[in-house]
FILUMDREN-714661 format. One record per residue (C-alpha): residue in three letters; x, y, z. Coordinates in steps of 0.05 Angstrom, whole numbers, plus 32768, in hexadecimal, padded with zeros to 4 digits. Example, Ala and Ser with C-alpha at 12.3 -4.5 7.8 and 13.67 -1.06 7.14 Angstrom:
Ala80F67FA6809C;Ser81117FEB808F;
END
This chain:
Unk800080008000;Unk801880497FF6;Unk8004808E8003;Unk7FE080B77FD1;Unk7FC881077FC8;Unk7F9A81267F92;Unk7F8481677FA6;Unk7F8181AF7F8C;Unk7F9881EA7FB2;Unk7FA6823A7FA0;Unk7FDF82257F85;Unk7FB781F47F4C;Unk7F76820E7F43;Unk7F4D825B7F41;Unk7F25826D7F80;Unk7EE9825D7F53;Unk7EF782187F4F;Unk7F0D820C7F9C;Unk7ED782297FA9;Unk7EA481F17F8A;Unk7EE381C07F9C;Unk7ED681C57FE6;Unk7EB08197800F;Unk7E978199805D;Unk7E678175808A;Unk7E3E81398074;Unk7E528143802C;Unk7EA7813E8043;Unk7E8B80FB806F;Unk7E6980DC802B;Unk7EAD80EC800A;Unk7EDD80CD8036;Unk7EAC8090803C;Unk7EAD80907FF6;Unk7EFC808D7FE7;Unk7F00805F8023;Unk7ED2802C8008;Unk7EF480387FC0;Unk7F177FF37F9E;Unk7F6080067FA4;Unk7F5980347FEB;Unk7F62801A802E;Unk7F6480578053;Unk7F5180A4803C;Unk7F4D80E78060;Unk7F3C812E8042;Unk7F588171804C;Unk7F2881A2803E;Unk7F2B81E3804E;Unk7F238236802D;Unk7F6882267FFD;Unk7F6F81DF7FF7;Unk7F4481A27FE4;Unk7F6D815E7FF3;Unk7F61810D7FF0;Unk7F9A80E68012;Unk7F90809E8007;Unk7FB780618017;Unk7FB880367FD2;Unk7FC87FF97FB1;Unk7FC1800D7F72;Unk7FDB804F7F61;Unk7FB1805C7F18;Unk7F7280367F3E;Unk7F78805E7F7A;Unk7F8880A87F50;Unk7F4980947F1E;Unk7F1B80867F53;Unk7F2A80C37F78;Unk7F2980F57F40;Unk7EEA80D77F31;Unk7ECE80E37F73;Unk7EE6812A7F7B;Unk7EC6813E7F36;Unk7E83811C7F4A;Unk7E7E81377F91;Unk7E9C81847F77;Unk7E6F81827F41;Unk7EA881987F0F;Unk7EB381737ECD;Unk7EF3813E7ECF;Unk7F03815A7E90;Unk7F0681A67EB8;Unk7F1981897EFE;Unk7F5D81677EE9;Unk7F7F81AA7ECA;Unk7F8D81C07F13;Unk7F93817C7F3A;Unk7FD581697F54;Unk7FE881237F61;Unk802181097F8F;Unk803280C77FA1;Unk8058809F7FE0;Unk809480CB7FF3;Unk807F810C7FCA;Unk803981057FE4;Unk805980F38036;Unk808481388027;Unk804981608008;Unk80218155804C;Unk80568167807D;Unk806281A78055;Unk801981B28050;Unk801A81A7809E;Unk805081DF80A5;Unk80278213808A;Unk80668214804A;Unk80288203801B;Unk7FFA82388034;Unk7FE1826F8010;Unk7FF9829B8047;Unk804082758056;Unk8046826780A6;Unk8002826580B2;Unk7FE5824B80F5;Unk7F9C823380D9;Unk7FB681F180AE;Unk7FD181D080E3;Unk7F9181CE8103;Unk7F7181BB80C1;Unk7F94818180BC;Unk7F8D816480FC;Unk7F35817080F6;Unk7F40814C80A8;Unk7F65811080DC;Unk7F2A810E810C;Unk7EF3811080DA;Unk7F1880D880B6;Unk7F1C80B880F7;Unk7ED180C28112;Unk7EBA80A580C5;Unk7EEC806780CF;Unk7F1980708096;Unk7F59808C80B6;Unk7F81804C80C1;Unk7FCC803380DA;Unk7FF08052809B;Unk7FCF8097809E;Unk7FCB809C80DF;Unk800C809480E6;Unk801780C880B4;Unk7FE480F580C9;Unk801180F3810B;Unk804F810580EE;Unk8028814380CB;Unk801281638112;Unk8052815A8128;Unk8085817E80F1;Unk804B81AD80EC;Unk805A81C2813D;Unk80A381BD813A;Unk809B81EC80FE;Unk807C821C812A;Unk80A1820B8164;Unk80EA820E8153;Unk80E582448117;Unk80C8828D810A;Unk809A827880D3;Unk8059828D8100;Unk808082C08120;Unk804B82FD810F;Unk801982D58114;Unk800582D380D0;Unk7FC682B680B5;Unk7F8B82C1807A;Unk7F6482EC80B2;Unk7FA5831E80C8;Unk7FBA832A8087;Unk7F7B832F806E;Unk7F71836880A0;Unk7FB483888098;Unk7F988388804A;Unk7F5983A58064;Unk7F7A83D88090;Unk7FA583F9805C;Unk7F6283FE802C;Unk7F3B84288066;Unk7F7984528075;Unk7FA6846A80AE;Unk7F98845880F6;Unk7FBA846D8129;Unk7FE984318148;Unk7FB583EF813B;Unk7F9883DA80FC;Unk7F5B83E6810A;Unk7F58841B813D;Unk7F1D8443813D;Unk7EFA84108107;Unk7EB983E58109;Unk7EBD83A680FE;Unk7E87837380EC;Unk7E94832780EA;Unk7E5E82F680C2;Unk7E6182B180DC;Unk7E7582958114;Unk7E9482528104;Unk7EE182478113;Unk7EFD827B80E0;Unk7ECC82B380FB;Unk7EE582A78145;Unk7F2D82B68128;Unk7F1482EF8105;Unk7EF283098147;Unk7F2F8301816C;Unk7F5D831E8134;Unk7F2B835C8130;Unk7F38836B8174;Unk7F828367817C;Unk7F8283908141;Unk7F5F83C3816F;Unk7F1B83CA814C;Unk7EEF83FC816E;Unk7EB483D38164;Unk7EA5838E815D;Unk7E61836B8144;Unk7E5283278139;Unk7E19830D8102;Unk7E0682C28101;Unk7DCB82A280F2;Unk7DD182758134;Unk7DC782B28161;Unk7DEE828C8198;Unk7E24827D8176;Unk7E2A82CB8165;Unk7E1C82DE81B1;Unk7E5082B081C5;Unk7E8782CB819C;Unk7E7B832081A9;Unk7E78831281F3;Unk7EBA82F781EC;Unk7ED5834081CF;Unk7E9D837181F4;Unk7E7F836E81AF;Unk7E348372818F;Unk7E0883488165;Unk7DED8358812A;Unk7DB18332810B;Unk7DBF830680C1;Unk7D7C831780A5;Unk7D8C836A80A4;Unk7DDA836F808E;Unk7DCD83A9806F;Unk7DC783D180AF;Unk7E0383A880D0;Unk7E3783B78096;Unk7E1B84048093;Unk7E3C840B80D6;Unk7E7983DF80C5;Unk7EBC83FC80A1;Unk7ED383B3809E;Unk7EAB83778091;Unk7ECB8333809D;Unk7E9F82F88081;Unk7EA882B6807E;Unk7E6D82878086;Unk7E7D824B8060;Unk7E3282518046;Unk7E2B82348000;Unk7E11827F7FE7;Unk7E2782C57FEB;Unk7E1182E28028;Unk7E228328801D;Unk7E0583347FD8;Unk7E11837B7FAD;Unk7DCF839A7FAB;Unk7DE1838B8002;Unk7E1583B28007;Unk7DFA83EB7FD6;Unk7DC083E7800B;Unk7DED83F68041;Unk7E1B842D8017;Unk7DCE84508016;Unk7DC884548064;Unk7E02846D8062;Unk7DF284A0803B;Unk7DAF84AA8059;Unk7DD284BF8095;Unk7E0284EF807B;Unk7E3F84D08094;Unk7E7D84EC8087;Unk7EBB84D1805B;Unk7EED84AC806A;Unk7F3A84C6808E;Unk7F1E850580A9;Unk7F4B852880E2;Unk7F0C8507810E;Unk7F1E84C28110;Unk7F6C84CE8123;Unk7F5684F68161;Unk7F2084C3816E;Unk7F57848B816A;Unk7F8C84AE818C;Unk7F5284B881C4;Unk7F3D847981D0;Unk7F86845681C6;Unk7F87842B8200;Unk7F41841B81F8;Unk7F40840481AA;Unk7F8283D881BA;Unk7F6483AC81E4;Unk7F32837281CC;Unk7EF6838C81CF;Unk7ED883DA81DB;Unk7E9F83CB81B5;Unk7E5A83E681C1;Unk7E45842C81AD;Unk7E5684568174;Unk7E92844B8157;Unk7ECF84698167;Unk7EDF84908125;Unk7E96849D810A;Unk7E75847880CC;Unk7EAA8481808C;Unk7E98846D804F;Unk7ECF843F8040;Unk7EBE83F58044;Unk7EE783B68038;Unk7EC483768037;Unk7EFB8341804B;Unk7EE482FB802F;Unk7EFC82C38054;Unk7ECA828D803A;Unk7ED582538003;Unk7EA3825A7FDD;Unk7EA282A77FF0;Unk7E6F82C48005;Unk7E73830C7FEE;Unk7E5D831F7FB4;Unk7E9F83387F82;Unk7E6C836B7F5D;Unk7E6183957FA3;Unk7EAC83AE7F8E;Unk7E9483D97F60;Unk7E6F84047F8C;Unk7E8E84427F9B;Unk7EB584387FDA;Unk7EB983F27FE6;Unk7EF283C67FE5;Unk7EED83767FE5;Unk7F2683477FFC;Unk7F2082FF7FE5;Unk7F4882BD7FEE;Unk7F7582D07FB0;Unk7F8D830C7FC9;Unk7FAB82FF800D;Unk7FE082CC7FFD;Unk802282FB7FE0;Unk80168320801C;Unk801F82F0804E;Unk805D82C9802C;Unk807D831D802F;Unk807283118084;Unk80A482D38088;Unk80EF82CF8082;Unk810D82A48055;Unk813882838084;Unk80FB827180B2;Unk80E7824D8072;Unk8127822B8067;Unk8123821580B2;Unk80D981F580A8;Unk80F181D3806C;Unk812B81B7808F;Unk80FB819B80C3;Unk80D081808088;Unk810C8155806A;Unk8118813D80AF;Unk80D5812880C2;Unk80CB81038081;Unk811180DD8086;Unk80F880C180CE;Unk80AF80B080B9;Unk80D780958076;Unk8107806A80AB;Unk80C9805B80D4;Unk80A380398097;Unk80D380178075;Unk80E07FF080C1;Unk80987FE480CA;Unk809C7FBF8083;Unk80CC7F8C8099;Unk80B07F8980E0;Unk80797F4980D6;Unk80BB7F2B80BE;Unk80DF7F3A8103;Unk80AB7F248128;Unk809F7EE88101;Unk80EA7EC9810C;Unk80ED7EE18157;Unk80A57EC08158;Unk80C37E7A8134;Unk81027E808169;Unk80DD7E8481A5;Unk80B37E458190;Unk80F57E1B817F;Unk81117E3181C3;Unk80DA7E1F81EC;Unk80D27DD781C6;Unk81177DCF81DD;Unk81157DE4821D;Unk80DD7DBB822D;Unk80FF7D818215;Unk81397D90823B;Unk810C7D9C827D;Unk80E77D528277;Unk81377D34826E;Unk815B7D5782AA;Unk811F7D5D82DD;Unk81267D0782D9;Unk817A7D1182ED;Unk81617D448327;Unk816F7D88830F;Unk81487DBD8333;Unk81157DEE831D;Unk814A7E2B8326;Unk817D7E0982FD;Unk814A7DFA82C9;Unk81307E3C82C3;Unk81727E5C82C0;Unk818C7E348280;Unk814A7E498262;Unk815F7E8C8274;Unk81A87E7F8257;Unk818E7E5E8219;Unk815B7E9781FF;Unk81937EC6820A;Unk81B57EA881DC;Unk81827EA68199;Unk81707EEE81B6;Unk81BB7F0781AD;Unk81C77EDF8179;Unk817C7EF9814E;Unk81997F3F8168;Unk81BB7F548131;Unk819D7F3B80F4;Unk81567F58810C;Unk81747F9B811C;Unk819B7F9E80DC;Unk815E7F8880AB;Unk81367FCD80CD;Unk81717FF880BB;Unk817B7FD98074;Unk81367FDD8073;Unk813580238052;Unk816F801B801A;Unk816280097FD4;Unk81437FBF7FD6;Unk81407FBF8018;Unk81027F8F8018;Unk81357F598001;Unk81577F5B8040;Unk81127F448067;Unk81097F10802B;Unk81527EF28032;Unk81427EED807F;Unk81077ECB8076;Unk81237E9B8042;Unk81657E908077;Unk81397E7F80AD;Unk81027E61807F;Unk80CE7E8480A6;Unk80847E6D8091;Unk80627EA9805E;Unk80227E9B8094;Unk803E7EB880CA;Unk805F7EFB80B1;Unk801B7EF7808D;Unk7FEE7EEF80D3;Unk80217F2380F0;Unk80117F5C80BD;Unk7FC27F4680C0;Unk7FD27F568108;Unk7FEB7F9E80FC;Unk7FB77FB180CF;Unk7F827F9B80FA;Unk7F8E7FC38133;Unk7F677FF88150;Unk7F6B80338125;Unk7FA080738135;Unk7F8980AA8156;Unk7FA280F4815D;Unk7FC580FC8193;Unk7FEE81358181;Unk7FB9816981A6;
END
């Protein structure tokens, strides 16, 4: 069996087709059941997530395994194989081992370094786990992903600013509304639409970035309650954006819904009230003094509440987080309003991280992969291993026990008995020592297999029992994350 990947990402395939590419909830549980239950697939999770659609799969078949899965990703995307396979990409055993530990390290991220994908991957491990299809070799894999994706974070400066889709989306956002003084978002108004996972970031984000004013719009009211009383923040109702965004200068959605949520004619509806009201333009003397003002209050998480700190301006950026979005691209072409999408954020992020921190990650990549390489290739000659210690422990105790029914008749005691049976499996343990140790290290050179086959051809070991051994293996209880 070996490890495959077919998957699109930013790097393969317009936002437009990620966008119908992605997959979540019950339909992501009918996929991986799917691929599991596929002829040539033993095992299968999926990554899916804003930039990134990927099937690993552990194969026997690498053309049966990639057919079936392309065929599965076109049906359940909806998109043409024809249209679909012009931005796949398809890696196999080690490139496909070394693909996930970089994707792990945030070094395949839109935004380079950041923190989000390592969580992504660990969810794609437990869903494949709660569905049953996550087995011994991905597991295994899956394990040695979480863990170069902390030491990447751990031991180098690649997350050092922090750096994610949500902060550099708002750094974007920040130099589209203009100057603040000291924060981002000092003085500004910021309204969040969801209030799933990414939205709690953006929450968060918004107020270290010293936002003035936080709301909080969700269909699940609770949800929404839950995450403004976490920053001293409001809630806004779904059903009347309009009003919400008409007191917003940035608007941060990301829903996940299958439909825009913040439509043009929405927004134009909003741009009226504004209007309506008379509010002044944007980077008046006002806001400064406002900012300056309220300094210590807009730096912390959350003075929200009241009017804002700046007054209404008549800038707006409409950050969109979602995949598919969920802003609609025509409301850029109303006077005033700037939109952010998934395709804009990545050159900014990769600017935020030195190119040795990326060297260092990449170092800790190669490493990684060389000990889950080592690590495999033993496991392969293991059932072998156990197979001949198994056979040598049977011919010792036939021979002990014939040796115990001869020298109990001359009057040997039990202690002397038991300490030649001590003596004697020393022996075929020292002497099995070597050759066992030796076969793991050689294990990993070119034809190493041939090293477990000459063993079990020296010791004419029975094909049954390294058989029963690796039935053994893959029969065990499934692997589960336990990298926290």
């Amino acid at each position: 069996m070996s490890v495959l990947v077919v998957g699109l990402s930013h790097k393969s395939a317009p936002v437009a087709t990620l966008e119908r590419a992605a997959v979540s909830g019950d339909t992501l549980g009918k996929l991986l059941q799917d691929v599991a239950h596929a002829a040539d697939v033993a095992e299968a999770f999926v990554i899916s997530t804003c930039n990134r659609v990927e099937v690993y799969a552990d194969v026997d078949r690498f053309h049966g395994g990639l057919t079936e899965i392309c065929e599965l990703l076109a049906r359940y995307s909806g998109i043409p194989s024809a249209e679909l396979t012009g931005s796949l990409y398809v890696h196999y055993e080690d490139r496909a081992v070394q693909h996930l530990l970089a994707v792990a390290s945030g070094l395949d991220s839109l935004v380079v370094g950041e923190d989000q994908i390592l969580g992504q991957v660990r969810a794609a491990l437990k869903v494949a786990g709660e569905h049953g299809t996550l087995g011994r070799v991905l597991g295994d894999l899956g394990r040695a992903a979480l863990r170069t994706g902390k030491r990447a974070r751990a031991e180098t400066g690649i997350d050092r600013l922090g750096v994610s889709l949500v902060s550099v989306g708002i750094e974007l956002a920040s130099a589209r509304l203009g100057p603040t003084y000291r924060w981002p978002l000092a003085g500004r108004s910021a309204l969040v639409v969801g209030a799933g996972s990414m939205s709690a970031l953006a929450v968060a984000t918004a107020a270290r970035s010293g936002a003035a004013r936080i709301v909080v719009a969700n269909r699940t009211r609770a949800h929404a309650d839950r995450l403004a009383a976490g920053v001293g923040g409001a809630v806004a109702e779904l059903d009347d954006l309009p009003a919400a965004i008409a007191e917003a200068d940035l608007v941060i959605s990301c829903t996940g819904a299958a439909g825009q949520v913040i439509t043009s004619p929405m927004v134009a509806a909003a741009l009226a009230r504004r209007a309506a009201a008379g509010h002044a333009g944007p980077g008046g003397a006002g806001e400064v003094d406002a900012a300056r003002a309220g300094g210590a209050r807009a730096g912390r998480a959350g003075t929200a509440g009241g009017a804002r700190a700046g007054g209404p301006h008549s800038r707006l950026v409409l950050l969109d987080l979602a995949m598919p979005h969920d802003v609609d691209r025509a409301a850029a072409e109303l006077p005033g309003v700037s939109v952010i999408g998934m395709d804009e954020l990545g050159e900014s992020g990769e600017a935020a991280v030195r190119a040795d921190d990326v060297a260092a990650v990449r170092g800790i990549v190669e490493e990684e992969f060389g000990t889950y390489r080592s690590a495999v290739h033993a496991a392969r000659v293991t059932p072998t291993v156990v197979a001949l210690r198994a056979k040598a422990a049977k011919v010792v105790d036939a021979e002990l026990d014939r040796l115990t029914g001869r020298l109990t008749g001359d009057g040997l005691s039990g202690h002397a008995l038991e300490e030649i049976a001590q003596t004697v499996r020393r022996v075929v343990d020292k002497l099995l020592h070597a050759p066992t140790v030796r076969v793991k290290e050689l294990a990993g050179s070119p034809g190493g297999e041939e090293y477990a086959t000459a063993l079990r051809v020296l010791f004419d070991l029975d094909p049954r029992a390294v058989e029963a051994v690796t039935r053994a293996e893959v029969e065990a209880p499934g692997v589960t994350d336990q990298e926290g």
